[in-house]
N, CA, C and O atoms as a MOPAC input file, in Angstrom:
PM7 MOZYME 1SCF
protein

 N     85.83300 1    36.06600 1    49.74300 1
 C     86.56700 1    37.23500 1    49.29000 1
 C     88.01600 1    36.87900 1    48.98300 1
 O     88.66600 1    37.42700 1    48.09400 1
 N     88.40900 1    36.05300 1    49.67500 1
 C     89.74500 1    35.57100 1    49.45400 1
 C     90.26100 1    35.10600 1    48.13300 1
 O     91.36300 1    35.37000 1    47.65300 1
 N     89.22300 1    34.30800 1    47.56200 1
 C     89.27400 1    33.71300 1    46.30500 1
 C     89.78400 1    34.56400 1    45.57500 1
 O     90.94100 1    34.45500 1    45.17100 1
 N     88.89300 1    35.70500 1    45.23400 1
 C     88.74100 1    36.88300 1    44.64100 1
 C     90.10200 1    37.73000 1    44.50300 1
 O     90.61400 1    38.28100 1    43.52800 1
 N     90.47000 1    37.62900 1    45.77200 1
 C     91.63100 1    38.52900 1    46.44400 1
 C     92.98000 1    37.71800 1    45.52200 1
 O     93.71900 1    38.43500 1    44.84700 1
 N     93.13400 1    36.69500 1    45.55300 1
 C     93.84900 1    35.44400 1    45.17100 1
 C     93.78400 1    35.10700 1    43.70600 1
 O     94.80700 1    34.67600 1    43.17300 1
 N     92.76400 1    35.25000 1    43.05400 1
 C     93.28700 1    35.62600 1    41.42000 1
 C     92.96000 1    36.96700 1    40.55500 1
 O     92.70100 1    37.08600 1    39.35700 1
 N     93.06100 1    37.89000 1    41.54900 1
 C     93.48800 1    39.29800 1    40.87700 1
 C     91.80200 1    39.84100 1    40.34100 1
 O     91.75600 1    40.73000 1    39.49000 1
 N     90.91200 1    39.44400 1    40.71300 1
 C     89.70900 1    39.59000 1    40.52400 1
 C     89.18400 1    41.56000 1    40.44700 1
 O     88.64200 1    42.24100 1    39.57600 1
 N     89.69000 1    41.84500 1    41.79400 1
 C     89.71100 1    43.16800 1    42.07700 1
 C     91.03200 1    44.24600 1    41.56400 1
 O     92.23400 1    44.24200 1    41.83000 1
 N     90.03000 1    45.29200 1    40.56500 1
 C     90.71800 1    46.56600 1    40.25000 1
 C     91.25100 1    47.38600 1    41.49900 1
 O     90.49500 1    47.70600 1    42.41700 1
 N     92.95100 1    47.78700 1    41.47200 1
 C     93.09600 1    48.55000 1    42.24400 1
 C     92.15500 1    49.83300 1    42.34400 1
 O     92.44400 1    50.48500 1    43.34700 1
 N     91.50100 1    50.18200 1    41.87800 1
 C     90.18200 1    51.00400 1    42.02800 1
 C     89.28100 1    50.73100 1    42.78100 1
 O     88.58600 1    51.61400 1    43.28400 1
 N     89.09300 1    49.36700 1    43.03300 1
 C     87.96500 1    48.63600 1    43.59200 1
 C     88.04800 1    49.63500 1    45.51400 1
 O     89.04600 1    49.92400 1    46.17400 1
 N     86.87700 1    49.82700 1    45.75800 1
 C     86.68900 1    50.96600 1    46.96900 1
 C     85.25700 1    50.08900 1    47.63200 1
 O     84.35200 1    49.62700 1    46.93800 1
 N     85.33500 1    50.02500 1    48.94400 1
 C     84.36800 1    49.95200 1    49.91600 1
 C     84.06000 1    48.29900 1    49.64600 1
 O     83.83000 1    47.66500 1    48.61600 1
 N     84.17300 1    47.89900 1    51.13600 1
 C     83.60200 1    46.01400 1    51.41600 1
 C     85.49100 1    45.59300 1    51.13000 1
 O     86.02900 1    44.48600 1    51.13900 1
 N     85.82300 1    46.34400 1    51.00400 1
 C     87.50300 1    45.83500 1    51.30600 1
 C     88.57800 1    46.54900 1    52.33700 1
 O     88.83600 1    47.75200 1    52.38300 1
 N     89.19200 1    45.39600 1    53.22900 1
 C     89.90400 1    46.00000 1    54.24600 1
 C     90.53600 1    47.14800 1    53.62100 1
 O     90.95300 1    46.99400 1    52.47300 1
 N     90.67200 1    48.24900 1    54.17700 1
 C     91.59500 1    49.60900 1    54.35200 1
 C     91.18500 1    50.03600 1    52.90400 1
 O     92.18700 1    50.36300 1    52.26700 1
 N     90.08700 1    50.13000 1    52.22300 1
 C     90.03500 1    50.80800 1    50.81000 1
 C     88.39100 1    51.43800 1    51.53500 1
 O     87.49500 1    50.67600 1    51.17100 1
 N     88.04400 1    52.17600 1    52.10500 1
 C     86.76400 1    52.66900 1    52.98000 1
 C     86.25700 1    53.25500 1    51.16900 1
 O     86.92900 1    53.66200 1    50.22100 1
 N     85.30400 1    53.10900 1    51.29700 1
 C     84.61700 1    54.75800 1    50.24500 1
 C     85.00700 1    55.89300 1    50.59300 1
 O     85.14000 1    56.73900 1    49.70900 1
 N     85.19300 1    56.11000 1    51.47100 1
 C     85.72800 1    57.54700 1    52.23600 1
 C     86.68200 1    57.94900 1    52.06000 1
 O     86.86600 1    59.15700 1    52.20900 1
 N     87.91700 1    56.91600 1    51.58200 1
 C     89.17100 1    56.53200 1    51.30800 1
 C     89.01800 1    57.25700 1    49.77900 1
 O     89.66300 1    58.26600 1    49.49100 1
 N     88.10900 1    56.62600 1    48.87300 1
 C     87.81900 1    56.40000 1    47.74700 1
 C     87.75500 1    58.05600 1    47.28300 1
 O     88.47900 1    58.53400 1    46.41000 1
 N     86.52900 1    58.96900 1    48.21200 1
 C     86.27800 1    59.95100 1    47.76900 1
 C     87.37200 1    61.13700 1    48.14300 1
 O     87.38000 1    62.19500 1    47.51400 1
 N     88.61100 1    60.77400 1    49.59500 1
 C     89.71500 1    61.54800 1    49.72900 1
 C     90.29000 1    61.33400 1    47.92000 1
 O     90.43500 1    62.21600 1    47.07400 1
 N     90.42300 1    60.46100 1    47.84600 1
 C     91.23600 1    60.32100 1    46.90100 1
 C     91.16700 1    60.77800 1    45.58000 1
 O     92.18400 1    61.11600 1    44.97300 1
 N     89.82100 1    60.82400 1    44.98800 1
 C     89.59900 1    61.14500 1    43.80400 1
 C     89.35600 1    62.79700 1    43.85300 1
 O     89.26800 1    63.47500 1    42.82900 1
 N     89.25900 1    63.35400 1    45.25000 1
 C     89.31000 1    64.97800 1    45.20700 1
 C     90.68300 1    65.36900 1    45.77800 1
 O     90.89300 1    66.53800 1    46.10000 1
 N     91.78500 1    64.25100 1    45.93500 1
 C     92.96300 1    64.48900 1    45.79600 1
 C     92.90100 1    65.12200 1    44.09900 1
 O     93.14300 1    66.29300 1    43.80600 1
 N     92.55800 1    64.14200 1    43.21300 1
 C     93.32600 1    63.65400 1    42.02100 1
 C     92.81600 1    64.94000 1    40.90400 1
 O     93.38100 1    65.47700 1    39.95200 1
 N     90.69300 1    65.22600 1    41.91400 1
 C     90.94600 1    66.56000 1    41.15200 1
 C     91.40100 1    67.53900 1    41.00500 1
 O     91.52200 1    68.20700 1    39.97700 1
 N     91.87900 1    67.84500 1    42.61900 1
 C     92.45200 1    69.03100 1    42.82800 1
 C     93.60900 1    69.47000 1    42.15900 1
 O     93.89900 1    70.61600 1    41.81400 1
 N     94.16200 1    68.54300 1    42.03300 1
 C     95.89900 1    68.15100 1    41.07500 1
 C     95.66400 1    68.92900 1    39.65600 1
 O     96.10900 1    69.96400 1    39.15900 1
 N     94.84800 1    68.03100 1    39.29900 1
 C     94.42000 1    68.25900 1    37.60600 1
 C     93.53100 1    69.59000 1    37.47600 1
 O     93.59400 1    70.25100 1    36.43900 1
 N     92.56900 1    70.03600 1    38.71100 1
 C     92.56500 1    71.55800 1    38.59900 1
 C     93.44200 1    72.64100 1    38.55500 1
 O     93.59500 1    73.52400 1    37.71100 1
 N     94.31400 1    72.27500 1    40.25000 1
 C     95.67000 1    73.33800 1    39.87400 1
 C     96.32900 1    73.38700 1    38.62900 1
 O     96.48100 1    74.49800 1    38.12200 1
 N     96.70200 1    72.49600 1    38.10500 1
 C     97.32200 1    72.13000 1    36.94800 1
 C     96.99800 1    72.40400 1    35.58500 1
 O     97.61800 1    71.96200 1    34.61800 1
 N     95.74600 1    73.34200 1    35.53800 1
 C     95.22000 1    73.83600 1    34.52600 1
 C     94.19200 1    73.32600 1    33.67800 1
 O     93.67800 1    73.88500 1    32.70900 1
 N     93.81900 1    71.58600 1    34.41300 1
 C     93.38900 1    71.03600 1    33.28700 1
 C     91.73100 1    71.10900 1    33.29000 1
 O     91.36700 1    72.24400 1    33.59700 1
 N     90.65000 1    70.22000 1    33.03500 1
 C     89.74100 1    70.37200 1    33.61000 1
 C     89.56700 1    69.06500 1    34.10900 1
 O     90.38500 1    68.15000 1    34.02200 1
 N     87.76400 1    69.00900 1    34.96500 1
 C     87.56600 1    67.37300 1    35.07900 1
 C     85.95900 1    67.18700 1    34.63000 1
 O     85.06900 1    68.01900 1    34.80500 1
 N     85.84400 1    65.97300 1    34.05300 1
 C     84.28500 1    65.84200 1    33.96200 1
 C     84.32200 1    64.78500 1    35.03300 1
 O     85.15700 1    64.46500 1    35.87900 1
 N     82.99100 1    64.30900 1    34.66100 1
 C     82.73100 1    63.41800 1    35.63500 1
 C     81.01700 1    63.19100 1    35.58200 1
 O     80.13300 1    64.04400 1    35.50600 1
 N     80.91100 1    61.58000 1    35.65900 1
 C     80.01000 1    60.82200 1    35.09200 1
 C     79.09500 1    60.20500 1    36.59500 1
 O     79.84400 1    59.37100 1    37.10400 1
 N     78.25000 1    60.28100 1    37.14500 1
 C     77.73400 1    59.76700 1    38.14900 1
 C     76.72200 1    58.69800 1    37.68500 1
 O     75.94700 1    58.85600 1    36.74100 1
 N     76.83500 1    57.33600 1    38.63200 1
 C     76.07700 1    56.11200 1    38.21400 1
 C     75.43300 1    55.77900 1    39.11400 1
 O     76.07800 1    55.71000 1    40.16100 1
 N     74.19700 1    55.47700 1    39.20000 1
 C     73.70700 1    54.90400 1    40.06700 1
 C     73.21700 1    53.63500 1    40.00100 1
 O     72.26300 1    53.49800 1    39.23600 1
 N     73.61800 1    52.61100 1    40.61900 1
 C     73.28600 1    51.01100 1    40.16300 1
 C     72.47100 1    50.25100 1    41.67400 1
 O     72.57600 1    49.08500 1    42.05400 1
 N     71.70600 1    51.33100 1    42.27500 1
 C     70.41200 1    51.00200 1    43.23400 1
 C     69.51900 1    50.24000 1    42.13000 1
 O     69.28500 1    50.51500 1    40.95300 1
 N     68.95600 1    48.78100 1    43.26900 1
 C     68.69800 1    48.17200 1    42.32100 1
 C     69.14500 1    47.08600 1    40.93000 1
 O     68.54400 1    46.12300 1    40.45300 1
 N     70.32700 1    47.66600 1    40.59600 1
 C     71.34800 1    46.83000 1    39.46700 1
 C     70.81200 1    45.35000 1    39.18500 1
 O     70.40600 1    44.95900 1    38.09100 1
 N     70.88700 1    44.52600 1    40.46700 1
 C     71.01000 1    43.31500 1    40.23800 1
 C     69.61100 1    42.94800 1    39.94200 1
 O     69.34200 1    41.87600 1    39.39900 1
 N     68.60300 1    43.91600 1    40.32700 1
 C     67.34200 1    43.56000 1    39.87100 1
 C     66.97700 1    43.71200 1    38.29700 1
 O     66.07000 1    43.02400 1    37.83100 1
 N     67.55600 1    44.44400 1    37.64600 1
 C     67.49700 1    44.55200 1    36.24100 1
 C     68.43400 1    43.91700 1    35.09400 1
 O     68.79300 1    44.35400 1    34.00000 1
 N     68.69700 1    42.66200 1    35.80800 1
 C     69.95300 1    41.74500 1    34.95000 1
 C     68.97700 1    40.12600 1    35.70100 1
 O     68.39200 1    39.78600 1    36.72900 1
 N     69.39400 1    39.52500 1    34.19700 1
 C     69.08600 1    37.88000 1    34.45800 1
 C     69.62200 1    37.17600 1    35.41700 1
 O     70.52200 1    36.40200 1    35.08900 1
 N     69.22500 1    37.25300 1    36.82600 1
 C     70.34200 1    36.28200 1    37.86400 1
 C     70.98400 1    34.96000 1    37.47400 1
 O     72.06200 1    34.51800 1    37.87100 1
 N     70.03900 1    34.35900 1    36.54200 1
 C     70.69200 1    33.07700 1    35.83900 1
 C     71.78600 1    33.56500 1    34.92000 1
 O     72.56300 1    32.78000 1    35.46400 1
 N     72.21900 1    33.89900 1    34.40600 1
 C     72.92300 1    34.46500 1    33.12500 1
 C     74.19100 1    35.00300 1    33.84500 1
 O     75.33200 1    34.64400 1    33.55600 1
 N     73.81600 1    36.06500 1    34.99000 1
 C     74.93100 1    36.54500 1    36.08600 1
 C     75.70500 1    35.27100 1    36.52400 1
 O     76.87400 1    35.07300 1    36.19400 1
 N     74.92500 1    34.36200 1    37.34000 1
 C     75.57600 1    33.27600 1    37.71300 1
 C     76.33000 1    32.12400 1    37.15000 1
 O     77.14800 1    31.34700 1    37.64200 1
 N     75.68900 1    32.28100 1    35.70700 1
 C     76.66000 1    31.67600 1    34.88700 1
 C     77.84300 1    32.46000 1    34.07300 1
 O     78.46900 1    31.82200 1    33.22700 1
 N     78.05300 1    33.37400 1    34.23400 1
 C     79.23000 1    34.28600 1    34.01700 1
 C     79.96300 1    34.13800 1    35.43100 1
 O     81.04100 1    33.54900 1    35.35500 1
 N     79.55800 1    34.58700 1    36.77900 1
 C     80.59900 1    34.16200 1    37.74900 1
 C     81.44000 1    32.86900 1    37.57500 1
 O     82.66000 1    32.70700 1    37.55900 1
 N     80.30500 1    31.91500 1    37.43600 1
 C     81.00700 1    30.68800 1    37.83500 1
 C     82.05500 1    30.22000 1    36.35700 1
 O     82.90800 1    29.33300 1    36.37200 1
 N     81.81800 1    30.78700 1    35.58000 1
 C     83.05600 1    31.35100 1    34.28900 1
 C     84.34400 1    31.07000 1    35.21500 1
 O     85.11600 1    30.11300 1    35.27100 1
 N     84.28500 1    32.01900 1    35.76400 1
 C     85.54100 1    32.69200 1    36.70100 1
 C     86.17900 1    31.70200 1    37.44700 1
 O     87.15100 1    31.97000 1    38.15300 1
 N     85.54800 1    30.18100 1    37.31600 1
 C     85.98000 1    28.96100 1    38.25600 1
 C     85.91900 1    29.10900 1    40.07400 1
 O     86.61900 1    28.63200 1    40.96700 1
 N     84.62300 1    30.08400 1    40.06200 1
 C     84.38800 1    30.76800 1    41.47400 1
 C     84.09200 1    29.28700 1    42.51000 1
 O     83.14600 1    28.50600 1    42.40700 1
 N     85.34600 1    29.23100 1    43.58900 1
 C     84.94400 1    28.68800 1    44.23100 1
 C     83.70800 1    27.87100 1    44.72700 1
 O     83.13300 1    28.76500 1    45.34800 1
 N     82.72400 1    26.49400 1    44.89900 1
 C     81.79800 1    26.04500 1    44.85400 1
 C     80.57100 1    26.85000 1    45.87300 1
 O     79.42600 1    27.20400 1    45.59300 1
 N     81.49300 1    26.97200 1    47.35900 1
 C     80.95300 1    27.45700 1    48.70700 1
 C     80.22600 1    28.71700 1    48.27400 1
 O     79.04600 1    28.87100 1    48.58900 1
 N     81.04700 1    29.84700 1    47.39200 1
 C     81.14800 1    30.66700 1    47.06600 1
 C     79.60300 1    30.91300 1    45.96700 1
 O     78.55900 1    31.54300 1    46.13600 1
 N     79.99000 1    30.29800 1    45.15300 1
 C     78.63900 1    30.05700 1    44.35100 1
 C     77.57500 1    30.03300 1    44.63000 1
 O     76.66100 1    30.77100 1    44.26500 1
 N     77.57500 1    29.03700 1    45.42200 1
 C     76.13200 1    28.11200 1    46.22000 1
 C     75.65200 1    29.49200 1    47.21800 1
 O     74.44200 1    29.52600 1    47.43900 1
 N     76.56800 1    30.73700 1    47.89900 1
 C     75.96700 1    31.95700 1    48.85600 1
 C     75.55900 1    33.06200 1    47.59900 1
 O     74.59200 1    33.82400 1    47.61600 1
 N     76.54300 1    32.92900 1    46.54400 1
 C     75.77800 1    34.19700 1    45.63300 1
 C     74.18300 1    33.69900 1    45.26200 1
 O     73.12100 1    34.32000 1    45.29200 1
 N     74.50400 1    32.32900 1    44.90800 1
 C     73.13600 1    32.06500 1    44.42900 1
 C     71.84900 1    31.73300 1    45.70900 1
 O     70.76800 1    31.26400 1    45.35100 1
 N     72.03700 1    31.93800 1    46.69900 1
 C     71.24400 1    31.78500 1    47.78600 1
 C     71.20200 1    33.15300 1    47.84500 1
 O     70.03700 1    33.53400 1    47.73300 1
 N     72.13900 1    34.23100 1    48.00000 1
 C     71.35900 1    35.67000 1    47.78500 1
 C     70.64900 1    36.05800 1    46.83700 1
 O     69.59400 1    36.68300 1    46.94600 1
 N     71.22700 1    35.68300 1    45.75000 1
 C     70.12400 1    36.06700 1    44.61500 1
 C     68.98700 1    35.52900 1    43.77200 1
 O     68.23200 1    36.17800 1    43.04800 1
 N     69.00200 1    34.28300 1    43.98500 1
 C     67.63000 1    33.96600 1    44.18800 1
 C     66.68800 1    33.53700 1    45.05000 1
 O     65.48700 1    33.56900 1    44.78100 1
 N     67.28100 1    33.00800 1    46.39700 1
 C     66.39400 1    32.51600 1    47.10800 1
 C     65.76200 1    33.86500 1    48.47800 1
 O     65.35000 1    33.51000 1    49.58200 1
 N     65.82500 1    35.08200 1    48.10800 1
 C     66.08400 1    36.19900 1    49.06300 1
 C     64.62900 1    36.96200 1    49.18300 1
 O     63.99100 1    37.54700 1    48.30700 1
 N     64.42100 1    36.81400 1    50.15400 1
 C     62.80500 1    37.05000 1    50.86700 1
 C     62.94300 1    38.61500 1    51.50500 1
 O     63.85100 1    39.00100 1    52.24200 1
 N     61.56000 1    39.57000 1    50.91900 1
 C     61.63600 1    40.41900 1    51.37200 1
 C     59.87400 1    40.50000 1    52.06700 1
 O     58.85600 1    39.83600 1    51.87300 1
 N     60.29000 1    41.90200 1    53.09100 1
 C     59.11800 1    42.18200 1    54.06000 1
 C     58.97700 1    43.59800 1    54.32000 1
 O     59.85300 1    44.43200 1    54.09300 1
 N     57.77400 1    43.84000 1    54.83200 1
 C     57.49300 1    45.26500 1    55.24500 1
 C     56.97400 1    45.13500 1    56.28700 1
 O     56.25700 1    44.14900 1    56.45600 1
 N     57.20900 1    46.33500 1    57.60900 1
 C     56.78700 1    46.22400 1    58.61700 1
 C     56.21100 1    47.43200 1    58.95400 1
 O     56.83600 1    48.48200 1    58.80600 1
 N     55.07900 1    47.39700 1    59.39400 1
 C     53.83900 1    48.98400 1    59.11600 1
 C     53.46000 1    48.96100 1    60.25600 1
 O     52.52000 1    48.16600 1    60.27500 1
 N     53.59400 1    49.28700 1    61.06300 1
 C     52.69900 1    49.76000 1    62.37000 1
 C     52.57500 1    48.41500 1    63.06400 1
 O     51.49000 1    48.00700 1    63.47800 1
 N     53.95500 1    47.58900 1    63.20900 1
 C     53.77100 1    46.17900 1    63.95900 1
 C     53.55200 1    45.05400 1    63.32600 1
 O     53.85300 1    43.99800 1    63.88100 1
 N     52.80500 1    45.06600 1    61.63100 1
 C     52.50500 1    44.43000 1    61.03600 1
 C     53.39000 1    43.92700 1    59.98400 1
 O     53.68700 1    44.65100 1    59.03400 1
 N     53.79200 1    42.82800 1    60.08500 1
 C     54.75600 1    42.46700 1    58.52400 1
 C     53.93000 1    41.69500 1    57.54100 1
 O     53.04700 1    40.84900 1    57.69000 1
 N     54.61400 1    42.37000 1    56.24900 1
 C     53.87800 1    41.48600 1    55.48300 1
 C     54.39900 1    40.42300 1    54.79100 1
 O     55.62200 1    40.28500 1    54.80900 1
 N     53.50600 1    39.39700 1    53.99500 1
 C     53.83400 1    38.45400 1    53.69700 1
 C     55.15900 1    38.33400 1    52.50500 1
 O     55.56200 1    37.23000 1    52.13900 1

């Protein structure tokens, strides 16, 4: 994260998985910003995204060669790409996991 932190990687927007920026933080804030622009006469829209899933519907090869664009640290590399491709899933049913 440091890396990241260290060449400006993250939008001051950027919310949640960073010290003192909570989501919670995120959502005070943006019903600060509507409330403002309501009193104020104006209106607000607002666009909801949901990216459950995301990384499953993008080329992990293609992703990883766009990070490492970024001159992403080696250590760094070598854990994205151990999460995203080498990442084992299971189900557990009544005691039973599956393969």
């Amino acid at each position: 994260m440091e890396f990241f932190f260290q060449n400006s990687y993250f939008n001051n927007k950027q919310y949640g998985f960073i010290k003192v920026r909570s989501t919670v933080l995120q959502l005070l804030k943006i019903m600060d910003d509507w409330t403002a622009q309501l009193d104020s006469g104006g209106h607000v829209d607002v666009i909801y995204t949901d990216f459950a899933k995301s990384l499953d519907t993008v080329s992990h090869q293609i992703l990883l060669l766009k990070i490492k664009t970024y001159n992403t640290d080696t250590d760094l590399l070598l854990w994205i790409t151990d999460v995203l491709c080498n990442r084992k899933r299971c189900v557990v049913l009544n005691g039973e996991k599956s393969s």
